[in-house]
C-alpha positions in Angstrom: 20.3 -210.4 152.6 20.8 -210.2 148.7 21.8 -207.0 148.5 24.8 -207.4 151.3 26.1 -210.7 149.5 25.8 -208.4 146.5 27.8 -205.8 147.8 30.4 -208.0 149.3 30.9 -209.9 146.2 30.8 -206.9 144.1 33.7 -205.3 146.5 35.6 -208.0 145.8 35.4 -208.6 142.4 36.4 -205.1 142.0 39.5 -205.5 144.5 40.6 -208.6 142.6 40.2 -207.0 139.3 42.2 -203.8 140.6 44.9 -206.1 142.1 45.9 -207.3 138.7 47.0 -210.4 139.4 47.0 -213.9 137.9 44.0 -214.7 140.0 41.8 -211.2 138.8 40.2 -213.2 135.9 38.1 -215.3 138.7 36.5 -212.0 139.0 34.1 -212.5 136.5 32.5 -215.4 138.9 32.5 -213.6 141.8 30.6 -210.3 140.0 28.5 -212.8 138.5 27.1 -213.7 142.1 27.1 -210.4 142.5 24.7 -209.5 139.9 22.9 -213.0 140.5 21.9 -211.7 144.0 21.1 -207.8 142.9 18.6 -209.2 139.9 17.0 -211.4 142.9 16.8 -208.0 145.1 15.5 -206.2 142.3 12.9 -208.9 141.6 11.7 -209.0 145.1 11.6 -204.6 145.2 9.7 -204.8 141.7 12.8 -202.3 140.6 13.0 -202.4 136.8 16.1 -200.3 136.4 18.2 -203.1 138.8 16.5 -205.9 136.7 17.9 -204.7 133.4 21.1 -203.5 135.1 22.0 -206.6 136.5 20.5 -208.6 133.6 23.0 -206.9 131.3 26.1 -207.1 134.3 25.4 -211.1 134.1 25.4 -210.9 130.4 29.2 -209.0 130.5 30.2 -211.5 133.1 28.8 -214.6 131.4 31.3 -213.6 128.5 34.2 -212.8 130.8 34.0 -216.1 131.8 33.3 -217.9 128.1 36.7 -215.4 126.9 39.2 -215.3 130.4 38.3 -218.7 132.3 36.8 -221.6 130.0 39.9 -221.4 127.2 42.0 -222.3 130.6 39.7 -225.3 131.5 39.2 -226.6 128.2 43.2 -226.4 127.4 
C-alpha cells in the first residue's frame, strides 16, 4: 500500500513541478509524502538503500518547504 501512495504522490509531485506553475512549489509536500511512505516500505522490506534514499529525498524536501512555502506563511 506504501509503495502505490508513494508512487502516486511522487507522479504528481513531478507533474506539478514540470507544470511550472504558481502552485509547483506545493510539490515539495506532496514528494515529502512521497518519500514518507517509501522510507515506511523500505523499513518494512529491511532495504537499506530505500532507507537512506528516501531519508535524504525527505531531507531535500524538508528544505524546499523551509526555502519555497514557509517565507509565504510567515509573510
Amino acid at each position: 500500500m506504501f509503495g502505490w501512495i508513494g508512487t502516486v504522490t511522487g507522479v504528481t509531485g513531478g507533474i506539478t513541478i514540470a507544470l511550472n506553475t504558481s502552485y509547483s512549489k506545493y510539490a515539495f509536500l506532496v514528494f515529502l509524502i512521497s518519500s514518507c511512505c517509501w522510507l515506511i516500505q523500505g523499513i518494512k522490506n529491511k532495504d537499506k538503500a530505500l532507507i537512506i534514499l528516501n531519508t535524504v529525498f525527505m531531507t531535500i524536501d524538508l528544505i524546499g518547504i523551509y526555502r519555497w512555502i514557509l517565507p509565504d506563511l510567515m509573510a
